[in-house]
N, C-alpha and C positions, 0 to 999 in steps of 0.2 A: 657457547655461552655468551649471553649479555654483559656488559660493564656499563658500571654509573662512575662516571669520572665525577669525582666529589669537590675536587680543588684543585688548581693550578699553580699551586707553592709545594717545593721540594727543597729539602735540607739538605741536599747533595747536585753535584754538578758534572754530570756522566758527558763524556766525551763524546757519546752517541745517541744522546738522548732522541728517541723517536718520536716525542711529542713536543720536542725543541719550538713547535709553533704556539703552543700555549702556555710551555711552564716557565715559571718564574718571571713572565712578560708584564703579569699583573696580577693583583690578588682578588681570584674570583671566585670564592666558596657558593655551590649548592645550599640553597634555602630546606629546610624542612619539609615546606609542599612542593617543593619542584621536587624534590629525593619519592616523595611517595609517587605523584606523578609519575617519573620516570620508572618507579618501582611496578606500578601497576601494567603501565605501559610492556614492561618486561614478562609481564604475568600473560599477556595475551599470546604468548608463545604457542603455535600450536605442535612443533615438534615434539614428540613425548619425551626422548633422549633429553632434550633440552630444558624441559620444560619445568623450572622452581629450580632455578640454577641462575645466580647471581654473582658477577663478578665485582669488587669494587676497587675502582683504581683511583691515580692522581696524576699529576704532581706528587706529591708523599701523601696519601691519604688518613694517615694518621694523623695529621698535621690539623684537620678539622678539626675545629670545639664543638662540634654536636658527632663526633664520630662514633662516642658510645652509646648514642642515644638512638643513630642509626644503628647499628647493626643490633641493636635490642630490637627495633620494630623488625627488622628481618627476623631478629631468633624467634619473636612470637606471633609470626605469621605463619599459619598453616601449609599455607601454599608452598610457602619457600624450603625448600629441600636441602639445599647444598648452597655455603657463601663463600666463596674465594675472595681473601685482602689478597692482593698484591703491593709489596711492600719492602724497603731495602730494610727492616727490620732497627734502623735507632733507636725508635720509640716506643716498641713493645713491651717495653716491663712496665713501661705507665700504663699499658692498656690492657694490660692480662687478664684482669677479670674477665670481661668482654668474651677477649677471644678464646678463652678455655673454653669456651662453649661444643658441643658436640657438633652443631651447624658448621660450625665456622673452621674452613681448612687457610691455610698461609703459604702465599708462593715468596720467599724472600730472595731478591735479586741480588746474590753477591758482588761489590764489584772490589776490583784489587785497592788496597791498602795506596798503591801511587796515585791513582783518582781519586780519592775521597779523603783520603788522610789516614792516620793510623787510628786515632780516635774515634770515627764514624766506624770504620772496619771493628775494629774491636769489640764496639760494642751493639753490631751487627753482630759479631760470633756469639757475643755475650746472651743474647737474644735467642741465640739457637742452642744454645747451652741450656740456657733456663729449660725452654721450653720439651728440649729431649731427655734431660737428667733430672731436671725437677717436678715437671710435669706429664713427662711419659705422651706426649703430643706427637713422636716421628712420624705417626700415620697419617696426621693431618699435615704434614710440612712437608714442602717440595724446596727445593734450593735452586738456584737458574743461574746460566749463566749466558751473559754476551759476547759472541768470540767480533771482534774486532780487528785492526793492524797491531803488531807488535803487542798485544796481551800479553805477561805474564798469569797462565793460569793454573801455576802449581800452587797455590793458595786456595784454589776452589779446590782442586785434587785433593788437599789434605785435609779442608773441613770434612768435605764427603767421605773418606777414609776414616774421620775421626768421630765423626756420628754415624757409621754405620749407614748413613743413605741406600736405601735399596734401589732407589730411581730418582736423576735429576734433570732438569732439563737444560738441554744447548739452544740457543739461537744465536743466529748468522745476523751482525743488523744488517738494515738496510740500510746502501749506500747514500746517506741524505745528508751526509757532518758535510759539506763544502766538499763532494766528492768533485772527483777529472772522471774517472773511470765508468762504465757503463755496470750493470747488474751481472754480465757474466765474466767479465773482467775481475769483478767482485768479488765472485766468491772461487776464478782462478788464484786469485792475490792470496786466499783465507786459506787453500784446501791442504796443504801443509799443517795448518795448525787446527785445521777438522781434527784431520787424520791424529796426531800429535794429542788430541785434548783426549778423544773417543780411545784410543789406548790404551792413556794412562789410566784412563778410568774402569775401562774392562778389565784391564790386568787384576786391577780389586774388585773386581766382583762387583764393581757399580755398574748398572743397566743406564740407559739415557735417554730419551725423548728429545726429536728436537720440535720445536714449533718454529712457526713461518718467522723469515725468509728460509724454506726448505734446499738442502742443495739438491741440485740439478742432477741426472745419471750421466749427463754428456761432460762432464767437469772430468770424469774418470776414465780413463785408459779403459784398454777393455782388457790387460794386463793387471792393471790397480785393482778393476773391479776384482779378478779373480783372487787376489791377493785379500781385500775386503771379505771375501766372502768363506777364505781358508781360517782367517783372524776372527772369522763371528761377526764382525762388527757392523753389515748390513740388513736391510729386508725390504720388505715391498710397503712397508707401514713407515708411518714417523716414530717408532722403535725402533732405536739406533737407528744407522745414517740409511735414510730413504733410496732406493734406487728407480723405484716409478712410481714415486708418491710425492706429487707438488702441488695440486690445486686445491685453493684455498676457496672458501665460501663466505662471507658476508661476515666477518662478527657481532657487527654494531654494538657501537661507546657512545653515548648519551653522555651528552655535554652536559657542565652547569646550567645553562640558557635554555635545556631541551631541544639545542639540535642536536641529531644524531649525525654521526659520522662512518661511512665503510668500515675503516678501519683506521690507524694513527697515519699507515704510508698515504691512505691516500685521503687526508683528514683536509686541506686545502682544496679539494675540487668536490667534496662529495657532503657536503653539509645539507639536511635536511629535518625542518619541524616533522617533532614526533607527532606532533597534533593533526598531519597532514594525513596521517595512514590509521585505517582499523585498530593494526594489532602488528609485531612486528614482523611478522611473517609476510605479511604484505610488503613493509618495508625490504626487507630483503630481499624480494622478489622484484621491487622497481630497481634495487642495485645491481642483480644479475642481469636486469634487462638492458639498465640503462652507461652500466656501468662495466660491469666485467664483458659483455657481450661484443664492447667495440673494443676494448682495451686486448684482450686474446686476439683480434684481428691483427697485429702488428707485434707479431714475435722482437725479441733481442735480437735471434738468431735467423739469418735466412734458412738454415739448416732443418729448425723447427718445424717448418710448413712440410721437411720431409718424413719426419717423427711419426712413429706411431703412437706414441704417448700423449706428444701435443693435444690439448684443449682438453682430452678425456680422462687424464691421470696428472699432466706436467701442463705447469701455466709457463713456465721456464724462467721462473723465479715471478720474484714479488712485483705484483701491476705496479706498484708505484713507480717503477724502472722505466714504463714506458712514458 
C-alpha cells in the first residue's frame, strides 16, 4: 500500500524516529492539489491487491488543518477502498467524526510513557479507549509497536491485554539514530527482547505481525529456532517472527513536494518526481531495477551469498543497512 506523507510536524519526539530526515526540520504541509495529485497518482496502481488502498502518514498527520477535509475526499471517492491514518493517536478525539468512518482503519504507534511523557501516553490510551469502548472501532484499529535498545514494553503488553487486541504489530527499527553497529549486529543486540516481547504477548492470546525491518532466520541458533517453534511463536510469513520471510518490495511515500521516496530507510538516495512515471507500478518497477537490484548485490553477511534464502525470500535485513 501507497502513503501520502501530508506533513512533516509531529507532537512527539521518538528516539527512533525513521523519518528523523524530514520531521520536525521544517513545517511543510501538503497543499490540497498536490493531496489529489498524489491521490490519483496512487489510483494508477495496477496491482489488484493493492489497488484503492491508501496510506496516510507524517510527521503526526493529524496535525494538518485540512486533514478532515482530506480524508472526506478519500471517504467519497469511489475508487478508494481501504485508508490507513497512521498516527500516535493525541489528537484523535478532535477528529472522530472523520475517522469513524467505515473506510478509514487506524494504526496507532504506541510509544512508552519515558519517551513521550505521561500526558502524550495517556492520552494516546485515552484514544484507544474511546474508540474500542465507545465506539466499538477494534476492527479498524491495529496498535504497533517499535522494539529498540533498552524498551520498556510492558505497557504495550498491558494496553493489548486490556483492549483485547487480537493482532498487533512489532517492528525492529532500523538502525539510523547515530548507530556504531551494522544491521545484523542490530537486530543481534534486539533478539532477546524479540523473544521477551513476542511471549508475553502469545501467553495472552495476542497474535503479532511484524513489518519491515523483518528478523533474519540466521540471528537464531538452530537450537532457539527449535525452541520457537515448540513455543508457537514462528512461521514462514510476517505472522509472528518470520523465519524465511525478509524481502521487502517498493512501498512508495509520496512527499509534500510530489517526490516519491522507496521507502523512509532509504528516503535520502531514492527521491523521485511522481510526474516522471505513468502510474505507480511503473515507478516501482524503476526501484527494483534501479535500486533494490544493486543494493541485494552486497549482502551484510558474506555468509548470505551461501544462503538459500538470499535474494529470493531473505534481503538479510533492511537495504538501508547497506
Amino acid at each position: 500500500m501507497a502513503n501520502i506523507m501530508i506533513n512533516e510536524v509531529c507532537n512527539q519526539k521518538c528516539p527512533y524516529c525513521f523519518a528523523s530526515e524530514f520531521v520536525n526540520i521544517r513545517k511543510n504541509d501538503i497543499s490540497f492539489d498536490s493531496f489529489v495529485k498524489a491521490v490519483n497518482f496512487i489510483l494508477t496502481e495496477k496491482e489488484e491487491e493493492q489497488r484503492g488502498r491508501i496510506g496516510i502518514i507524517g510527521g503526526e498527520p493529524l496535525l494538518h488543518p485540512q486533514f478532515d477535509e482530506f480524508v472526506k475526499y478519500l471517504v467519497d471517492k469511489d475508487e478508494i477502498k481501504r485508508i490507513t491514518i497512521y498516527t500516535n493517536g493525541v489528537l484523535i478525539e478532535k477528529h472522530i467524526n472523520i475517522l469513524l468512518n467505515d473506510k478509514v482503519g487506524l494504526l496507532i504507534n504506541v510509544n512508552s510513557p519515558d519517551d513521550v511523557g505521561l500526558d502524550n501516553f495517556n492520552r494516546t490510551k485515552n484514544a484507544i479507549d474511546l474508540l474500542v469502548n465507545r465506539y466499538n472501532k477494534q476492527n479498524r484499529l491495529t496498535i504497533g509497536l517499535n522494539i529498540y535498545d533498552n524498551i520498556d514494553y510492558s505497557f504495550f503488553v498491558e494496553l493489548a491485554e486490556k483492549y483485547k487486541m487480537r493482532k498487533v504489530r512489532l517492528s525492529i527499527v532500523v538502525p539510523a539514530y547515530g548507530h556504531t553497529k551494522n544491521g545484523f549486529e542490530h537486530f543481534m543486540n534486539l533478539k532477546n527482547k524479540v523473544l521477551e516481547i513476542t511471549k508475553a504477548l502469545l501467553v495472552r492470546d495476542i497474535k503479532f505481525v511484524f513489518d519491515c525491518n523483518w528478523p533474519v532466520q540466521c540471528m537464531w541458533t538452530d537450537e532457539e529456532i527449535k525452541d520457537l517453534k515448540l513455543m508457537g511463536l514462528c512461521s514462514n510469513t510476517i505472522d509472528l517472527i518470520p523465519l524465511n520471510y525478509g524481502r521487502c518490495r517498493p512501498v512508495i511515500d509520496v512527499l509534500p513536494d510530489l517526490n516519491a521516496i522507496r521507502c523512509f530507510g532509504l528516503s535520502d538516495k531514492t527521491k523521485m518526481p511522481i510526474e516522471q512515471f505513468n502510474s505507480i507500478s511503473d515507478l516501482k518497477q524503476y526501484y527494483l531495477k534501479n535500486v533494490d537490484r544493486f543494493l541485494v548485490q552486497n549482502p551484510l553477511l558474506d555468509k548470505c551469498h551461501e544462503c538459500d534464502l538470499y535474494k529470493s525470500k531473505c534481503y538479510g535485513g533492511c537495504l538501508a543497512n547497506r
